[in-house]
C-alpha positions as CSV (number, residue, x, y, z in Angstrom):
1,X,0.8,12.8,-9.3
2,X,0.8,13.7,-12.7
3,X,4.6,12.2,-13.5
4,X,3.1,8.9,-12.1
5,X,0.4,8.8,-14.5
6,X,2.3,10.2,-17.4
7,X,5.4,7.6,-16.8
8,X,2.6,4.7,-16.6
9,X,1.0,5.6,-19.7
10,X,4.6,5.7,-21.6
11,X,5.7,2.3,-20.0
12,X,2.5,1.1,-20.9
13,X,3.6,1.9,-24.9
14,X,7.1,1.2,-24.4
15,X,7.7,-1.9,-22.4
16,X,3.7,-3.2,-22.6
17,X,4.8,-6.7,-22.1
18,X,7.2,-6.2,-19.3
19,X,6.0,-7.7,-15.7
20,X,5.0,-4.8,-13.9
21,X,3.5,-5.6,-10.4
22,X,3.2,-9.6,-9.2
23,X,1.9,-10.6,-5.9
24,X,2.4,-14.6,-5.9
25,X,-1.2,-15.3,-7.2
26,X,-0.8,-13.2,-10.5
27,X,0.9,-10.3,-12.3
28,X,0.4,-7.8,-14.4
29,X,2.4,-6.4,-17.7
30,X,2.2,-2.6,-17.7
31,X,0.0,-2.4,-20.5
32,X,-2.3,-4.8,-18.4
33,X,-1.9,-2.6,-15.8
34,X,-2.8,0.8,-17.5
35,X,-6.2,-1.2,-19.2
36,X,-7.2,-2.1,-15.7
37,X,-6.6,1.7,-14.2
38,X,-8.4,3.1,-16.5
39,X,-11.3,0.4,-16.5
40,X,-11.4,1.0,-12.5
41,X,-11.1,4.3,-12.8
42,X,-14.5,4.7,-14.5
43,X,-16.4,2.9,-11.9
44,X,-14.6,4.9,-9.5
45,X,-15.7,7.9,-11.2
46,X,-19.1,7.2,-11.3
47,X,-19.4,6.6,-8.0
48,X,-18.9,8.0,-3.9
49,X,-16.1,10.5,-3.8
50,X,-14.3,9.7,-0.9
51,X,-13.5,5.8,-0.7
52,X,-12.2,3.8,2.1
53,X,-9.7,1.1,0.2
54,X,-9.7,-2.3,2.0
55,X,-7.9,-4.1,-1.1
56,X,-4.7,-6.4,-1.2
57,X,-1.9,-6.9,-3.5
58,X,-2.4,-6.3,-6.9
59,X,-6.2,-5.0,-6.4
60,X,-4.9,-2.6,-4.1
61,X,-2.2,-1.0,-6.6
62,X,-5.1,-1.2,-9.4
63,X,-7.9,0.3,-6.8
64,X,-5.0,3.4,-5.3
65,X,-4.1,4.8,-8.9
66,X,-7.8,4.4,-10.6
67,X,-8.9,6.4,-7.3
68,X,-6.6,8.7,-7.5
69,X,-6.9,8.8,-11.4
70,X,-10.7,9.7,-10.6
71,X,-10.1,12.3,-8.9
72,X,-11.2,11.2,-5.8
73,X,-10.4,11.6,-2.0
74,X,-8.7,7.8,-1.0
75,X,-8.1,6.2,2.2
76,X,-6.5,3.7,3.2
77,X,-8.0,1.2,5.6
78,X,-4.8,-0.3,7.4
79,X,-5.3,-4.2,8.2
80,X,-3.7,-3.7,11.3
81,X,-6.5,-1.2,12.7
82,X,-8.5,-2.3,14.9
83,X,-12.5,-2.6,14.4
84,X,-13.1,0.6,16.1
85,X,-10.3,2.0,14.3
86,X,-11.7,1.3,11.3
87,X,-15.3,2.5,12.2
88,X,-13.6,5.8,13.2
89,X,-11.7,6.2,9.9
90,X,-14.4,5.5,7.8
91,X,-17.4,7.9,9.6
92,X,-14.6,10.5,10.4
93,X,-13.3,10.5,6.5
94,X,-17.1,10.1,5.7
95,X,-16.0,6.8,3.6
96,X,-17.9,4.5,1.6
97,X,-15.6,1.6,2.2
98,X,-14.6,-0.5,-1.2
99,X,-13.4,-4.0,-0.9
100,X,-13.8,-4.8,-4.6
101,X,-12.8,-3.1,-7.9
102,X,-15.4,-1.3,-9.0
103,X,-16.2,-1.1,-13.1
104,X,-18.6,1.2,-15.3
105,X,-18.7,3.0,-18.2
106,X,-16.3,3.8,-20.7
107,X,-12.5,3.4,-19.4
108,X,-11.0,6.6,-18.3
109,X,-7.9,8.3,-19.8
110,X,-4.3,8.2,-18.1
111,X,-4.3,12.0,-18.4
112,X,-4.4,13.0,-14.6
113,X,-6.5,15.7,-14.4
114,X,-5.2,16.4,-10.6
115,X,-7.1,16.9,-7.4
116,X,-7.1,13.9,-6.0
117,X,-6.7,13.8,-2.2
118,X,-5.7,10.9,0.3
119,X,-6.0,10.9,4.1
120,X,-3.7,9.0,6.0
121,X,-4.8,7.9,9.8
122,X,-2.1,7.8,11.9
123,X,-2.5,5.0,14.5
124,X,-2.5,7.1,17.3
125,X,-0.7,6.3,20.6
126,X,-3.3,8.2,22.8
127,X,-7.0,8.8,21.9
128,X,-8.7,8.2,18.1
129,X,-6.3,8.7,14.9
130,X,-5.6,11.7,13.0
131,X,-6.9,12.1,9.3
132,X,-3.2,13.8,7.2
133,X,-4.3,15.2,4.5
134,X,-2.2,15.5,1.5
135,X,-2.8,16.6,-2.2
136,X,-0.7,16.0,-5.7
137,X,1.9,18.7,-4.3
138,X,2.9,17.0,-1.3
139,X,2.9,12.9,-3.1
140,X,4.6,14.2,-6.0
141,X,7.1,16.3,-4.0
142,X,8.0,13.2,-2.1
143,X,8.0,10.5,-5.5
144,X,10.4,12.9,-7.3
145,X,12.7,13.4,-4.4
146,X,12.9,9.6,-2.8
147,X,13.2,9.1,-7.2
148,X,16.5,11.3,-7.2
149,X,17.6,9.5,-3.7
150,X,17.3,5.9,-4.8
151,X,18.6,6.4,-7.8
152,X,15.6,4.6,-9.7
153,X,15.6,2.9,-13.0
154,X,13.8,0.7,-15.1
155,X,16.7,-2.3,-14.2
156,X,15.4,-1.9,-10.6
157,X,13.4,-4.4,-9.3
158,X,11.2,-3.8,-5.5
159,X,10.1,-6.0,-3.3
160,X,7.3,-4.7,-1.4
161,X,7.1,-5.9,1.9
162,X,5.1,-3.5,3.9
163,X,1.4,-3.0,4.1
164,X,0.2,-1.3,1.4
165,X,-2.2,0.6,3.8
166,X,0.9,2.1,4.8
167,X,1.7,5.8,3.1
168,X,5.7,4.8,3.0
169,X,4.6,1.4,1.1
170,X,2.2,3.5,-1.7
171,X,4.8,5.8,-2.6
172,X,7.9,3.4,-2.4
173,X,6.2,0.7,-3.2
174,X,3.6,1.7,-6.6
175,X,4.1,5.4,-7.4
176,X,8.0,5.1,-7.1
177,X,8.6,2.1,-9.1
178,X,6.1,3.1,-12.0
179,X,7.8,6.5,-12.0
180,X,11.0,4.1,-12.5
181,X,9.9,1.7,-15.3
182,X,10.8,-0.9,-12.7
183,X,8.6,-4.3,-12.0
184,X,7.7,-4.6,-8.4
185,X,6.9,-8.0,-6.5
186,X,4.2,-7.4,-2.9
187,X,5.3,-10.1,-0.3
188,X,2.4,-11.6,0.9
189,X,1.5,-10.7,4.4
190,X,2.0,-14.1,6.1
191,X,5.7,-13.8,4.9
192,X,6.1,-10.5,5.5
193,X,7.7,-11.2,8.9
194,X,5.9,-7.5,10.0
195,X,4.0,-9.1,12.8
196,X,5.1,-13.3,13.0
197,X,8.2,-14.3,14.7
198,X,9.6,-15.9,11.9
199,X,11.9,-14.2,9.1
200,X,12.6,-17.4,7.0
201,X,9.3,-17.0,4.4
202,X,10.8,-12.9,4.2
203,X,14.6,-14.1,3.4
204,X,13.2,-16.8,0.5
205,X,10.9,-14.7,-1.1
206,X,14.0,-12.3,-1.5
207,X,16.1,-15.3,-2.2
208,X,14.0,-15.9,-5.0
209,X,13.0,-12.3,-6.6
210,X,16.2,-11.1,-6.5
211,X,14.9,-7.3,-5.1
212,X,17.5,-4.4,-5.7
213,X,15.7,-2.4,-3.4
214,X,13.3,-2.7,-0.3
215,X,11.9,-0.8,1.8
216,X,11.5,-2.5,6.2
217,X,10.0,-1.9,9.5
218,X,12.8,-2.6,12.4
219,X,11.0,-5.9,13.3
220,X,11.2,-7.2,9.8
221,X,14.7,-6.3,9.5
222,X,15.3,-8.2,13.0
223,X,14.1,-11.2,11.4
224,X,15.5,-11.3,8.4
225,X,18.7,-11.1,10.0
226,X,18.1,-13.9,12.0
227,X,17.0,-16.0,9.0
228,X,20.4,-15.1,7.6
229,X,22.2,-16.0,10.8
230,X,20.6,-19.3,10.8
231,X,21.3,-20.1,7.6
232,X,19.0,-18.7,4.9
233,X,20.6,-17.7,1.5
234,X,20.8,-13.6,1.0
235,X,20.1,-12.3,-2.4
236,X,23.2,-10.8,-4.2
237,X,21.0,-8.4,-6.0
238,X,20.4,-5.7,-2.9
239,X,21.9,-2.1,-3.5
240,X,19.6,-0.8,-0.9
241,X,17.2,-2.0,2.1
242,X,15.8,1.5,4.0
243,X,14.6,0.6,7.6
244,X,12.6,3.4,9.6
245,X,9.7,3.9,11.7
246,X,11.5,3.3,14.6
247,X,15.3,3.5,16.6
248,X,17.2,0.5,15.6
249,X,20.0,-1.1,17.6
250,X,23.2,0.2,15.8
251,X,24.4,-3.4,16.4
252,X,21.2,-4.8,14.3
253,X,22.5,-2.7,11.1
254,X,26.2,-3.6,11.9
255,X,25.0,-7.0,12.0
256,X,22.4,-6.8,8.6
257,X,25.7,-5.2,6.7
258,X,28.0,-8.2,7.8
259,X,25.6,-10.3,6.2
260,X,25.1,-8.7,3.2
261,X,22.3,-6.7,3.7
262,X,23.2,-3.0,2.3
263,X,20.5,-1.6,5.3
264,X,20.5,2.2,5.7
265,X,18.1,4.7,8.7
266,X,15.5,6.8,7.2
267,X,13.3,9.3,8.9
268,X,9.8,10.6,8.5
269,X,6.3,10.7,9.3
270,X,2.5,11.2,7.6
271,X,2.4,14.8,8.4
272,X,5.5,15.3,5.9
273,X,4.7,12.6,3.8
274,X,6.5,10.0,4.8
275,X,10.1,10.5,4.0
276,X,12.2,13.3,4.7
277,X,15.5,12.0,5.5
278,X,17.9,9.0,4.4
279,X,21.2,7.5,4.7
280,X,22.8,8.2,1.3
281,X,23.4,5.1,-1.2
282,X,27.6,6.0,-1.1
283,X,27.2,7.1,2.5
284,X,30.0,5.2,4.8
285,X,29.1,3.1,7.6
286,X,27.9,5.0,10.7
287,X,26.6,7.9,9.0
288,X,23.8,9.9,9.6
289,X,20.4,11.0,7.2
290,X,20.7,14.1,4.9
291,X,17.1,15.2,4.1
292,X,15.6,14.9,0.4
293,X,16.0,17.4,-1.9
294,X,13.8,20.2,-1.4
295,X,12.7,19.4,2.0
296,X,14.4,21.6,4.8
297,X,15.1,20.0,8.4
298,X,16.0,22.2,11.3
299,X,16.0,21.7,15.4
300,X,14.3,24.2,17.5
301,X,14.5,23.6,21.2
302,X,15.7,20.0,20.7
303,X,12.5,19.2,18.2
304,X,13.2,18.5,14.3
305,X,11.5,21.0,12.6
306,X,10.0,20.2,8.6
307,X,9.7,22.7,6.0
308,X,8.6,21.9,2.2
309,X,6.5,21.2,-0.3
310,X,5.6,17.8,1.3
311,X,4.3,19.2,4.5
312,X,0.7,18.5,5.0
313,X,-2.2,20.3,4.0
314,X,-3.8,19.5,7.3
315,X,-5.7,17.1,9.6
316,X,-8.9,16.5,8.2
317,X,-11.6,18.7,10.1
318,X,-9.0,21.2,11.0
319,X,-7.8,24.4,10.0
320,X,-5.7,24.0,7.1
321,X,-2.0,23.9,7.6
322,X,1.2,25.8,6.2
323,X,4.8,26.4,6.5
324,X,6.9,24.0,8.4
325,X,6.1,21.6,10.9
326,X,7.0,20.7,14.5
327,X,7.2,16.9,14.4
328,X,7.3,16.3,18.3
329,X,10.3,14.0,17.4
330,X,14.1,15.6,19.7
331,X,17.0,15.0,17.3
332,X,20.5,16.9,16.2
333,X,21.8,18.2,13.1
334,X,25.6,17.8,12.8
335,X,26.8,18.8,9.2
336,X,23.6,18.9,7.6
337,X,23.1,15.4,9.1
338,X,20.4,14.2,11.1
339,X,19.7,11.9,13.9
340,X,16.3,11.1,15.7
341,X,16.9,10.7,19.2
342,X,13.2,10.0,20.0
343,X,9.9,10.9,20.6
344,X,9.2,14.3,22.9
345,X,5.9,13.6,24.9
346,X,7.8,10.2,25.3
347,X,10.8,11.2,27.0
348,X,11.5,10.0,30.6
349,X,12.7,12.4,33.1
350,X,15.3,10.5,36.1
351,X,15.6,11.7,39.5
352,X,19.5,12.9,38.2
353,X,18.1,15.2,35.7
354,X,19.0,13.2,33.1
355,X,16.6,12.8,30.2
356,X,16.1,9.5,28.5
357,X,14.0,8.3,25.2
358,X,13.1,5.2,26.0
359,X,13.1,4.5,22.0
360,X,16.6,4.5,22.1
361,X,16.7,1.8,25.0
362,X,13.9,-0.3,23.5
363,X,15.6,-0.5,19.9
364,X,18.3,-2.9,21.9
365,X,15.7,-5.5,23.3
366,X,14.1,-5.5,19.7
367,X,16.9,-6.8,18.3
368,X,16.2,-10.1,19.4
369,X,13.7,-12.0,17.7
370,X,12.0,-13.8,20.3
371,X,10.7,-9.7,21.4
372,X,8.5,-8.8,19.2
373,X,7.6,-5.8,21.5
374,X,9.4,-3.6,24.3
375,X,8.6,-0.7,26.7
376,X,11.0,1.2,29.0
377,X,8.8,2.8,31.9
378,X,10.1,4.8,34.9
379,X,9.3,3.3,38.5
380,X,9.0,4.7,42.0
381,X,12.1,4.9,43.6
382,X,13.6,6.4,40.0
383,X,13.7,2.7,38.7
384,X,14.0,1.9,35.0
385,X,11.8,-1.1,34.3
386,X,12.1,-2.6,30.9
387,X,9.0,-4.7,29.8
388,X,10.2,-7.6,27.1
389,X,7.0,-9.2,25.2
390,X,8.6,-12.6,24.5
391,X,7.1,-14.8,22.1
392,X,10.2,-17.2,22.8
393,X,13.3,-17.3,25.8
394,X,15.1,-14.4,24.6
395,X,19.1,-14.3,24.3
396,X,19.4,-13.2,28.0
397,X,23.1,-13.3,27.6
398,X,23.2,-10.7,24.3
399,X,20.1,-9.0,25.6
400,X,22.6,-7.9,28.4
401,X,25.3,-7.1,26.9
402,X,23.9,-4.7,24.4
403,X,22.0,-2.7,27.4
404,X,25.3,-2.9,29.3
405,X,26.8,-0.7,26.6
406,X,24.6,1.9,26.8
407,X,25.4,4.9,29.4
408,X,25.1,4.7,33.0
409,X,22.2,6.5,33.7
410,X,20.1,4.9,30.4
411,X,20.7,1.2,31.2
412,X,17.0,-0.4,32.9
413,X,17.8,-1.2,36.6
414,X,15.0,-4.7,36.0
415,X,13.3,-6.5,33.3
416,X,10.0,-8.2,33.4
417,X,9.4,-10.8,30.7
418,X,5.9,-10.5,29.6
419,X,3.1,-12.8,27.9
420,X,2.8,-10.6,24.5
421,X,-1.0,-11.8,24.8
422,X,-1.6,-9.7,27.7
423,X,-4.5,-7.4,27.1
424,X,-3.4,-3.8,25.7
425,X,0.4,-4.4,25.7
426,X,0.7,-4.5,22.5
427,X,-1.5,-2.1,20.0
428,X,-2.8,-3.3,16.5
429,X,0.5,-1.2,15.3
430,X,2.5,-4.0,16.8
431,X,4.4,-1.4,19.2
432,X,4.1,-2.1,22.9
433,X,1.6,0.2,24.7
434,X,3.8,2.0,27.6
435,X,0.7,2.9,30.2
436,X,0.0,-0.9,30.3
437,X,3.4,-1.8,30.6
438,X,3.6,0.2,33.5
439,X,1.1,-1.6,35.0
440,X,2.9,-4.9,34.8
441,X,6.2,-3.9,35.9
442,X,4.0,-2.6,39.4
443,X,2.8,-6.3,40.0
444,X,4.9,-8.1,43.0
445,X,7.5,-10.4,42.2
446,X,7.8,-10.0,38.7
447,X,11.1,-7.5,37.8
448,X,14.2,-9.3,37.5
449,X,17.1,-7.5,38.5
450,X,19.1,-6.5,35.4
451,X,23.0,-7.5,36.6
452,X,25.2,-9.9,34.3
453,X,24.7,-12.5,36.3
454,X,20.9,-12.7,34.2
455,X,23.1,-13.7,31.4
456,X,25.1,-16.6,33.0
């Protein structure tokens, strides 16, 4: 983390009057930024060493790097976690959970002294979630190489529209930027589009900022798009807009680039540090992620395999960790390109002997707005049953025809449109929970035959 804090501290005497960070309520220059680290970071210092952060917008950048400037061990309390969630992280991390900036003493100086730690708590599909544990190697190792990716400069400008909770959002979305010299704008989370079913607020706050670069979830992407389709104005500043953490419809990003959206796939997870694979910027349509520099992607027995310095130290309370990583994700590697076909303990196994991830199915049905959430779950009888959680009717007749190009044997032989407020269907995450979709498909009368006559 040290380039961070050495780039902050020069654009701090450089540029001090330049906007650095803005989050619709306020902003702050980057020598306002670097006087408030450093005041945080004394009361940081002078108090518990591992700290749950529960901040927003700009008191969450301030509260990360004075933290982390402090030397101490942070994590991040997602807004999405439930209450037990949140009870687990903090007792499991042994967290003294922070909700304010805290201020003492003399400020501290920008000259990272290093070991800071963070924990990152995956949201677990089974069970309680993991603490990843990662040090400066792993977070600088990832900065510098999504840095080389992106292309990053000072004339850059990022809006951040992920939660900040989020380990993708802290490194694309502070460290990256201030490594850059570049301001960055936070979307506010009721425009974020992450969890509403409405893109518009997302589509004018880019309309407005003019963003070069973004960084989305699948669903925001999904309504974006249909804020653009509808008539919302697109920013002509985009070079790039990464989408990841889960399959997307290839027609989505066909779509997204029709209308001016310059979306490209990336690839990674907490135990790697988020990234390790993107679509490069000159990349032609279609193609596949390359991994970052420095990080080493192979397939053994179908799984993508990670080696580098952003692996992991370790989950928290476990025997430390090194050398590469099985991710328990199946993909290919065709030219030093990768794709993610999905998820290993979720793969569904058909009568035919034909394997299927239902991510790859799903991504079609979350193309539509209207489903925020989706679950492909195998039936007696060696029926396909896809679940929709529908907020609104869905578009029954492009709903179709998307599943009807996929192959044969992948293509769900019913649908069942679901009440998204059914208990457990869909997790704090916002993905839909499979066991309890599995449960709904088995009540009577509720699968609706998937044939194109649905669609008349």
């Amino acid at each position: 983390m040290t380039p961070v804090f050495d780039a902050l501290a020069r654009n701090a005497a450089e540029r001090p009057q330049n906007m650095a960070f803005a989050d619709g309520q306020r902003s702050l220059t980057w020598s306002a930024l670097a006087q408030a680290v450093a005041r945080a970071a004394a009361g940081f210092a002078a108090g518990p060493r591992t700290v749950g952060l529960r901040l927003t917008g700009l008191d969450y950048v301030i509260g990360d790097l004075a933290a982390t400037l402090a030397g101490c061990r942070v994590v991040p309390v997602p807004g999405f976690f439930s209450t037990g969630q949140i009870t687990h992280l903090l007792q499991d991390a042994g967290a003294t959970l922070i909700d304010h900036l805290p201020q003492a003493g003399k400020p501290l100086s920008l000259s990272y002294a290093g070991g800071a730690q963070r924990v990152i708590y995956t949201s677990g599909t089974t069970g309680q979630p993991k603490g990843v544990l990662l040090g400066d190697r792993q977070l600088t190792a990832s900065v510098t190489g999504l840095s080389r990716v992106l292309a990053a400069g000072p004339e850059d400008r990022y809006l951040s529209a992920l939660p900040q909770a989020q380990l993708l959002e802290q490194i694309c979305g502070i460290f990256l930027p201030i490594m850059a010299g570049a301001p960055t704008v936070i979307c506010p989370p009721d425009a974020s589009a992450l969890f509403t079913g409405d893109g518009r607020a997302l589509a004018q706050i880019a309309h407005q900022v003019h963003p070069t670069v973004t960084l989305l979830a699948p669903r925001q992407l999904t309504m974006w798009v249909a804020a653009l389709r509808a008539g919302a104005s697109r920013p002509n500043s985009l070079r790039y807009v990464a989408v990841g953490g889960a399959p997307i419809s290839p027609e989505l990003i066909a779509e997204a680039r029709s209308l001016g959206l310059p979306v490209s796939e990336g690839y990674g997870l907490s135990e790697a540090c988020s990234v390790v694979a993107l679509t490069p910027l000159d990349a032609p349509e279609g193609s596949a992620m390359v991994p970052l520099e420095g990080t080493s992607l192979r397939i053994e027995d179908e799984e993508i395999v990670v080696d580098g310095p952003t692996v992991m130290a370790g989950y928290l309370h476990r025997s430390p960790h090194s050398g590469p990583w099985r991710t328990g994700d199946l993909g290919r590697i065709e030219e030093g390109r990768l794709t993610v076909l999905g998820r290993r303990d979720a793969m569904i196994l058909r009568a035919s002997g034909r394997n299927i991830s239902p991510e790859w199915v799903e991504a079609e049905a979350l193309a539509d707005p209207s489903l925020p959430a989706a679950a492909l779950v195998l039936m007696p009888e060696d029926r396909l049953v896809l679940v929709l959680a529908a907020i609104n009717a869905p578009n029954m007749k492009a709903l179709v025809a998307r599943l009807a190009r996929l192959p044969a044997y992948a293509r769900p032989d019913a649908l069942v449109i679901a009440d998204p407020r059914e208990p457990g269907l869909i997790r704090p995450s916002g993905t839909a929970d499979r066991q309890v979709a599995r449960l709904i498909a088995a009540r009577p009368d509720v699968q609706i035959p998937l044939t194109m006559e649905v669609a008349a």
